[in-house]
C-alpha positions in Angstrom: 197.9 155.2 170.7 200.7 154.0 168.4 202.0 155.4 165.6 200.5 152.2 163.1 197.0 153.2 164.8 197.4 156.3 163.7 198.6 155.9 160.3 195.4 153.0 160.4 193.1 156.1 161.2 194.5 158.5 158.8 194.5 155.6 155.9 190.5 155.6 156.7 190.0 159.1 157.1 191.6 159.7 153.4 189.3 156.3 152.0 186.4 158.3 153.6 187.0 161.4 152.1 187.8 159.8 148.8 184.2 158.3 148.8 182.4 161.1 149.6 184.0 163.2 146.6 183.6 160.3 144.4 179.9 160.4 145.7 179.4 163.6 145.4 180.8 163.9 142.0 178.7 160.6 140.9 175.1 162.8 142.5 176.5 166.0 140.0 176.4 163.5 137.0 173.2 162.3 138.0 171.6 165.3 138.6 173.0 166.6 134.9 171.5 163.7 133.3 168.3 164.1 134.7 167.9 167.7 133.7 169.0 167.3 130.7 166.4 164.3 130.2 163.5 166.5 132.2 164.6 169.0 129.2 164.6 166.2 126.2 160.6 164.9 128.1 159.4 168.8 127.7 160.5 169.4 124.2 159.3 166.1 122.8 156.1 166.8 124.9 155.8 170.5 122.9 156.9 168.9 119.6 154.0 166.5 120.2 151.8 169.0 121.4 152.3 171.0 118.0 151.8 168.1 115.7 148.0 167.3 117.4 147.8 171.1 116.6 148.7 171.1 113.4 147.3 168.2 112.4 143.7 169.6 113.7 143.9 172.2 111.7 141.7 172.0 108.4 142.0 173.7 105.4 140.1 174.8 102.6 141.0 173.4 99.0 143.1 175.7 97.5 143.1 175.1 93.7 141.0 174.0 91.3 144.1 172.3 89.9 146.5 169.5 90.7 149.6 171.3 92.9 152.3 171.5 91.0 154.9 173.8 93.3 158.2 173.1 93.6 158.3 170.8 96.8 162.0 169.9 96.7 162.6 173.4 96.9 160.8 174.2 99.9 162.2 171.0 101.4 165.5 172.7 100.8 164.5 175.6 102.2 162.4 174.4 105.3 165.3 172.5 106.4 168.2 175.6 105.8 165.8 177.5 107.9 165.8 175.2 110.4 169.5 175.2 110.4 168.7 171.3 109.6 172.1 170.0 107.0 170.1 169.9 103.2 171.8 166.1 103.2 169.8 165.1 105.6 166.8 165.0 102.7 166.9 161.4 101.7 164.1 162.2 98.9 160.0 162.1 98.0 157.8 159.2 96.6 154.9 160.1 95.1 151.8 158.1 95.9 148.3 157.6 94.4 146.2 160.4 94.6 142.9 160.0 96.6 139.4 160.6 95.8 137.9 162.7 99.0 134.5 160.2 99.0 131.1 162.3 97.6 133.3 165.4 96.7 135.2 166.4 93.9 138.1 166.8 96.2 141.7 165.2 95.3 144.4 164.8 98.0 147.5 164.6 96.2 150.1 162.3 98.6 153.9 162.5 98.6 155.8 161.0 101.0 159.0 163.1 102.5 161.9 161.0 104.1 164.5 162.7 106.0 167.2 160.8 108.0 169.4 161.4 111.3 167.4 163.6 112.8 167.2 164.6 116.9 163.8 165.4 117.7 164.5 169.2 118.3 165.9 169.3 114.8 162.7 167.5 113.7 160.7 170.3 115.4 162.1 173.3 114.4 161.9 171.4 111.0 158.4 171.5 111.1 158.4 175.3 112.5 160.2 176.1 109.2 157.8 174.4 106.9 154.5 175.9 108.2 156.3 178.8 107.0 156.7 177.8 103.9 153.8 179.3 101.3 152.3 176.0 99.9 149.7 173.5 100.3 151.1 170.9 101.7 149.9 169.6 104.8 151.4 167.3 107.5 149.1 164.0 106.9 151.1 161.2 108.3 154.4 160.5 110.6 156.8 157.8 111.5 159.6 158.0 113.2 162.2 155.1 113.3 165.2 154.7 115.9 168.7 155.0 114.3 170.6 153.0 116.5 173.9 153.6 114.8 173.4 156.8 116.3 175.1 157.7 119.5 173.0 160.2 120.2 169.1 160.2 119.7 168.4 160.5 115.9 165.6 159.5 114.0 164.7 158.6 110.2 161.5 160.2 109.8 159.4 159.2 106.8 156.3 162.4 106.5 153.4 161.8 104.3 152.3 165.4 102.9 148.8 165.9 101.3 147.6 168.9 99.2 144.1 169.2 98.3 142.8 169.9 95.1 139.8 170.0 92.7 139.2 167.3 90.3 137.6 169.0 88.3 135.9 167.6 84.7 
């Protein structure tokens, strides 16, 4: 063989070899960004597992008056616990109390919004409110997408309800 052949043979041996660690690298990346999805899937899995939980879980009415506790507070303190940044807390709206039909149950309603959150930050949100020594229950949740996010964050709007006795 000639020396060009040989140098034509090496050339392809290196291209070959230069494929198969760019291929193998490429499988490594793969492979990371599955697990780590596979992981992202389980936790939102257990996250949504909780909130069925929680939300199946029935309370008695605790007062015989409107609740009156500080819930900025335990906002506060739910998401330092959490280890959740307090400017995250976007703020509450009150809404119109409901009348719990043939009772003389209220639910007092407040709606929570919190903003850029990733769903594990969400969760051990959550943890650090059940926690929390009041009656406020989870009632409703929305999450929205933040797509100026580069990472998966979500503005979540939580409607909290606290029984009560309306009484006359």
């Amino acid at each position: 063989m000639s020396r060009s052949q040989w140098l034509l043979i090496a050339v392809a041996a290196m291209l070959a070899v230069l494929a198969l660690v760019w291929a193998q690298a490429h499988a490594a990346a793969a492979a990371a960004e599955r697990q780590a999805a596979v992981t992202g899937l389980q936790q939102t899995a257990a996250a949504i597992a909780e909130l069925h939980q929680l939300s199946s879980v029935r309370d008695a009415v605790p007062s015989a008056r409107r609740p009156d506790e500080d819930l900025v507070g335990s906002v506060h303190r739910a998401l330092r616990r959490a280890g959740v940044g307090e400017d995250r807390f976007v703020g509450l709206q009150h809404r119109d109390d409901r009348q719990i039909p043939d009772s003389q149950v209220q639910v007092q309603r407040v709606q929570l919004r919190l903003r850029a959150l990733q769903v594990h930050e969400l969760g051990s949100f959550f943890q650090a409110w059940r926690g929390e020594p009041n009656p406020w229950r989870l009632s409703e949740l929305q999450l929205t997408h933040d797509r100026r996010s580069e990472d998966d964050r979500y503005d979540v709007t939580v409607l909290l309800a606290a029984p009560y006795l309306a009484l006359q």
